[in-house]
C-alpha positions as CSV (number, residue, x, y, z in Angstrom):
1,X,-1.8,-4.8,-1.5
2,X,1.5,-4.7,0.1
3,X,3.5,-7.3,1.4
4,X,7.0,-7.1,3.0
5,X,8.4,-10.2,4.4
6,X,11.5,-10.7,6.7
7,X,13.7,-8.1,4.8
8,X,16.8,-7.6,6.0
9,X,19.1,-4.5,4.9
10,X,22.8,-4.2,5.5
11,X,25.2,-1.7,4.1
12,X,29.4,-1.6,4.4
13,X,31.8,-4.3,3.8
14,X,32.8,-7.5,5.5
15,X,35.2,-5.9,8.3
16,X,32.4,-3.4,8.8
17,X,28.9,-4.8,8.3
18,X,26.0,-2.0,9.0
19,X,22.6,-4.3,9.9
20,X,20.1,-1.2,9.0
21,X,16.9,-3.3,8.5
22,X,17.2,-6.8,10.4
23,X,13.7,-9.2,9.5
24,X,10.8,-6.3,9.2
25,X,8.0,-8.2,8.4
26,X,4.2,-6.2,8.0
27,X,1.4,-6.2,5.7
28,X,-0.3,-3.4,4.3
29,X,-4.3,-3.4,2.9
30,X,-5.5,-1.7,0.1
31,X,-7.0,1.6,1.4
32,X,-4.9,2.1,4.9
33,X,-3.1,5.3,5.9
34,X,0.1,3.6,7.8
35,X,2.8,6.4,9.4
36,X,6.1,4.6,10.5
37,X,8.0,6.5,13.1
38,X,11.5,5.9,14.8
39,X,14.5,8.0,16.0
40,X,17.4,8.7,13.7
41,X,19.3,5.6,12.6
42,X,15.8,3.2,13.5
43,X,15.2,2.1,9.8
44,X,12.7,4.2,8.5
45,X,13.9,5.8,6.0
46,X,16.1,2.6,4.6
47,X,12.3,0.8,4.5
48,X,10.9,3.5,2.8
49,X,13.6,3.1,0.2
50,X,13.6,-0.2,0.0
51,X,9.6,-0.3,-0.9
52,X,10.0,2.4,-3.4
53,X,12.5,0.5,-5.3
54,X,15.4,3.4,-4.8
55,X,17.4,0.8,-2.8
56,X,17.3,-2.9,-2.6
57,X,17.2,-5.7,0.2
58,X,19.6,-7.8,1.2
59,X,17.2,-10.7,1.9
60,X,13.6,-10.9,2.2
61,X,10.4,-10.1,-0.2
62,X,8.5,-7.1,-0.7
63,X,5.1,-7.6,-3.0
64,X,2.9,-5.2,-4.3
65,X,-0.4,-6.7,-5.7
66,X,1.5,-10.0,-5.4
67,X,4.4,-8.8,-7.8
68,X,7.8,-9.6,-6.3
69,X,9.6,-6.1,-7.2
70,X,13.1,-7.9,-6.7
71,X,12.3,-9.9,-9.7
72,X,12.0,-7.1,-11.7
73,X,14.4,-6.5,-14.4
74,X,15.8,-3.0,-14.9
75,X,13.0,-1.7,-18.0
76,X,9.9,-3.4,-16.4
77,X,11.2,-1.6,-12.8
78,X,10.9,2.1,-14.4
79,X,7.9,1.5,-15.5
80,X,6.5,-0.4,-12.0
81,X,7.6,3.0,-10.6
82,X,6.0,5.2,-13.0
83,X,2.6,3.5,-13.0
84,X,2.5,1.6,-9.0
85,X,4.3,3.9,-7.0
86,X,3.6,7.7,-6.2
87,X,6.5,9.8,-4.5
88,X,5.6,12.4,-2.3
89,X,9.2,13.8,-0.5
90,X,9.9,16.8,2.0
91,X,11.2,19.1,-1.1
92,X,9.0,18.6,-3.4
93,X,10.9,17.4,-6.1
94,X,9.4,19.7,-8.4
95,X,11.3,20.7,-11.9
96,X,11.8,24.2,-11.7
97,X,11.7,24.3,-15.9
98,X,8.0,22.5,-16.1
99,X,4.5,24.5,-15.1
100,X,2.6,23.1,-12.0
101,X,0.6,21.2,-14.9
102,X,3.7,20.0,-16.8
103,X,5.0,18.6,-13.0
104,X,2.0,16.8,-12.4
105,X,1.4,15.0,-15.9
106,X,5.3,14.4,-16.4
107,X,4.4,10.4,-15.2
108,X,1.9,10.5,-17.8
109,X,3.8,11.8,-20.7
110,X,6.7,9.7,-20.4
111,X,4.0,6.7,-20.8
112,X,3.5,8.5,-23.8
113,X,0.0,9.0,-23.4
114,X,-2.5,11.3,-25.3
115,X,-1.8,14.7,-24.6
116,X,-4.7,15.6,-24.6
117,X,-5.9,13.1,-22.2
118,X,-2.7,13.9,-19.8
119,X,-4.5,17.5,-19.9
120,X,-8.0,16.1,-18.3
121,X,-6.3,14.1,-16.1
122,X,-3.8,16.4,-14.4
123,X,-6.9,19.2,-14.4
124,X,-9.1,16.1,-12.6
125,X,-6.8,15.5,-9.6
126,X,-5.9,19.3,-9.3
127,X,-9.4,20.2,-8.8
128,X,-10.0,17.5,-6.2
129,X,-6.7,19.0,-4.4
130,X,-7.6,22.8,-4.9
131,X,-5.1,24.3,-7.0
132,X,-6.5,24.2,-10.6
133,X,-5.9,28.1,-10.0
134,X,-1.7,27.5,-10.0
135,X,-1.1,25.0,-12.9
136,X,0.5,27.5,-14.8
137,X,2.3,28.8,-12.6
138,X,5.8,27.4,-12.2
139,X,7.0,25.8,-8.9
140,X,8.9,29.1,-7.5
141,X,5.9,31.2,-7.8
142,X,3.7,29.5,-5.7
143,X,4.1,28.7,-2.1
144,X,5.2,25.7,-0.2
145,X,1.9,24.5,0.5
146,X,0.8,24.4,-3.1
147,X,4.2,22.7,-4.3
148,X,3.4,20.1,-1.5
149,X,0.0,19.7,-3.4
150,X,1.2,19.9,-6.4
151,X,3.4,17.0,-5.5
152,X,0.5,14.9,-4.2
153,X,-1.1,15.4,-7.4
154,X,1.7,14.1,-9.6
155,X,2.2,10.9,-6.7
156,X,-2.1,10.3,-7.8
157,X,-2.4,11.2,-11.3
158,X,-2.0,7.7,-12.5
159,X,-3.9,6.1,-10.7
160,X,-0.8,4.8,-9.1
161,X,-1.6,1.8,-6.2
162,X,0.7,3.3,-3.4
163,X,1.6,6.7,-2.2
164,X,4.8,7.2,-0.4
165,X,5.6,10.2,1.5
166,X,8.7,10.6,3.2
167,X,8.6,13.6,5.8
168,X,6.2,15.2,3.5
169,X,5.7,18.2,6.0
170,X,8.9,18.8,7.5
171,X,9.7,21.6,4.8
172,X,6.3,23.5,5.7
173,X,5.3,25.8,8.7
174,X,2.7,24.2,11.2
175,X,-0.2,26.1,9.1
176,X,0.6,24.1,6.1
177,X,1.5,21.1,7.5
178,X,-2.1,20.7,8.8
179,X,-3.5,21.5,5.2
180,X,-1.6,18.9,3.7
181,X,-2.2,16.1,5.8
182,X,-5.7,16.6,6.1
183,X,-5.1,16.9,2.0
184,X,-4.0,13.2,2.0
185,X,-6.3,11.9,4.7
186,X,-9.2,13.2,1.9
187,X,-7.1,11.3,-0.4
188,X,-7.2,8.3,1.8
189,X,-11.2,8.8,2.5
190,X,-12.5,9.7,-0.7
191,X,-10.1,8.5,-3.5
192,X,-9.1,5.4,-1.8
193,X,-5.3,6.5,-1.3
194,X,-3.6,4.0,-0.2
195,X,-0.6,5.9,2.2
196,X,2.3,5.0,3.7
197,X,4.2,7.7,5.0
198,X,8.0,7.7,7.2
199,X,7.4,11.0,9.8
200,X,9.6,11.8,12.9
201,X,6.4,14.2,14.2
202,X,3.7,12.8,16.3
203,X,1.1,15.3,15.4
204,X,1.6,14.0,11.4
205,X,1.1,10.4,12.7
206,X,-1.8,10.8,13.9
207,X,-3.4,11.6,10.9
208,X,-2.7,8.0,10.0
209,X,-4.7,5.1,10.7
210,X,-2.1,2.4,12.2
211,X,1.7,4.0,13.1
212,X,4.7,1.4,12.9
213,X,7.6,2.1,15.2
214,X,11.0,1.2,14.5
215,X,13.8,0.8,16.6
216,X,17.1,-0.9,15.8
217,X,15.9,-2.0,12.1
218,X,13.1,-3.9,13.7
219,X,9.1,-3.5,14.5
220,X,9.2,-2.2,18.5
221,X,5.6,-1.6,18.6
222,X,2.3,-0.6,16.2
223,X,-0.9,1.0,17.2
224,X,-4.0,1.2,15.7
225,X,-6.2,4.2,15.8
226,X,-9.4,2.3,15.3
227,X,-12.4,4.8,16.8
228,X,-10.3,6.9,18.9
229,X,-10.0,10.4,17.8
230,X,-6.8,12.0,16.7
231,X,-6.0,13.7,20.0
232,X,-6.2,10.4,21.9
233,X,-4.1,8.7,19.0
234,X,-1.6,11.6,19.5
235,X,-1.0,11.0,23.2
236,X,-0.6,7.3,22.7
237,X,2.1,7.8,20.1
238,X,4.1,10.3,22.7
239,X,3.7,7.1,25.2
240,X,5.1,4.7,22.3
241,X,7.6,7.4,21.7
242,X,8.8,7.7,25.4
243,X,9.2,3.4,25.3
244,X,11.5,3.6,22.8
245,X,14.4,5.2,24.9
246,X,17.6,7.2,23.7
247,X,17.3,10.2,22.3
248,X,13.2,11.1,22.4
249,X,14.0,14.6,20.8
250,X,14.6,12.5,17.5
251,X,11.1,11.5,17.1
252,X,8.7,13.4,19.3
């Protein structure tokens, strides 16, 4: 589904060149739950961007279903966004003005779809994420669990190809943190979610099926959970963690 080949990211001028993202090269398959983790500074965030269109590359490719999104010119990249990409980010982004319902469908409307249609829709994907009870609600009268739903429901309504959460529990205490990702690991299993989601927490990645760590705008290591069970997963991440060196407290 996803394709990112030898990008390269640097930021600041010629007497002061910033190399954030130097040849980061990975693939991701339709269905797969991928966490990338790194200490402050590593990349992670800069990738992230950089896939969801928000920032550009420097050099290199990214593909998604074999579409080169560099290529795309200004009109045609709103709409990728709109209909390929689903945002999931650690405050919600929710519009304080719009219901729970109007957040969700907002994607939809501005395709200018049938209203009506919008309606089933967002109602469909709030049922399968438990809070059909909240969609007329507005965003400060529910808590931050439900926003954080609520904000996975707008990042699926579309059917969109690729979910991308970045830090999407670090506004949330632990209780709701482990509702929401075992939320989008149902989304994974049983709607065919594909996730990839930037986290500085090991408990959140490993939730994930395969964790990519960054260090120095490169790939230092991956793991793949394969059969193992979370808790195992877990501990391996801590000893990935530890490899990378400098300051651990930014990651574990």
């Amino acid at each position: 589904m996803l394709q990112v080949k030898n990008i390269e990211k640097y930021y600041g001028n010629q007497n002061n060149v910033t190399k954030a993202l130097d040849r980061v090269s990975f693939d991701v398959c339709d269905g797969e739950f991928i966490a990338i983790m790194g200490a402050s500074g590593s990349g992670k965030t800069t990738l992230l961007n950089c896939i969801s269109t928000i920032d550009t590359v420097s050099a290199g490719d990214i593909l998604l279903e074999g579409e080169n999104i560099a290529d795309l010119p200004a009109d045609r990249l709103a709409r990728f966004r709109r209909e390929k990409l689903g945002f999931v980010f650690q405050d919600f982004n929710l519009l304080d003005t719009l219901t729970i319902e109007e957040n969700i469908g907002l994607a939809l409307s501005l395709n200018h779809q049938d209203p009506g249609k919008v309606q089933n829709q967002v109602k469909a994907v709030a049922s399968k994420l438990g809070i059909t009870d909240i969609l007329e609600k507005f965003p400060y009268q529910v808590s931050g669990g439900q926003k954080q739903r609520a904000a996975c429901a707008r990042a699926m309504v579309a059917g969109q190809s690729l979910l991308l959460a970045d830090e999407p529990t670090g506004a949330l205490d632990s209780r709701a943190s482990k509702n929401l990702l075992e939320i989008m690991t149902g989304m994974n299993r049983d709607m065919g979610a594909t996730i990839l989601m930037v986290t500085h927490d090991a408990y959140s990645a490993s939730y994930a099926g395969r964790v990519l760590f960054l260090k120095d705008g490169r790939i230092f290591n991956e793991l793949l959970k394969g059969q193992r069970n979370r808790s195992v997963f877990y501990h391996e991440i801590l000893d990935v963690l530890a490899l990378l060196g400098g300051d651990v407290s930014d990651v574990i």
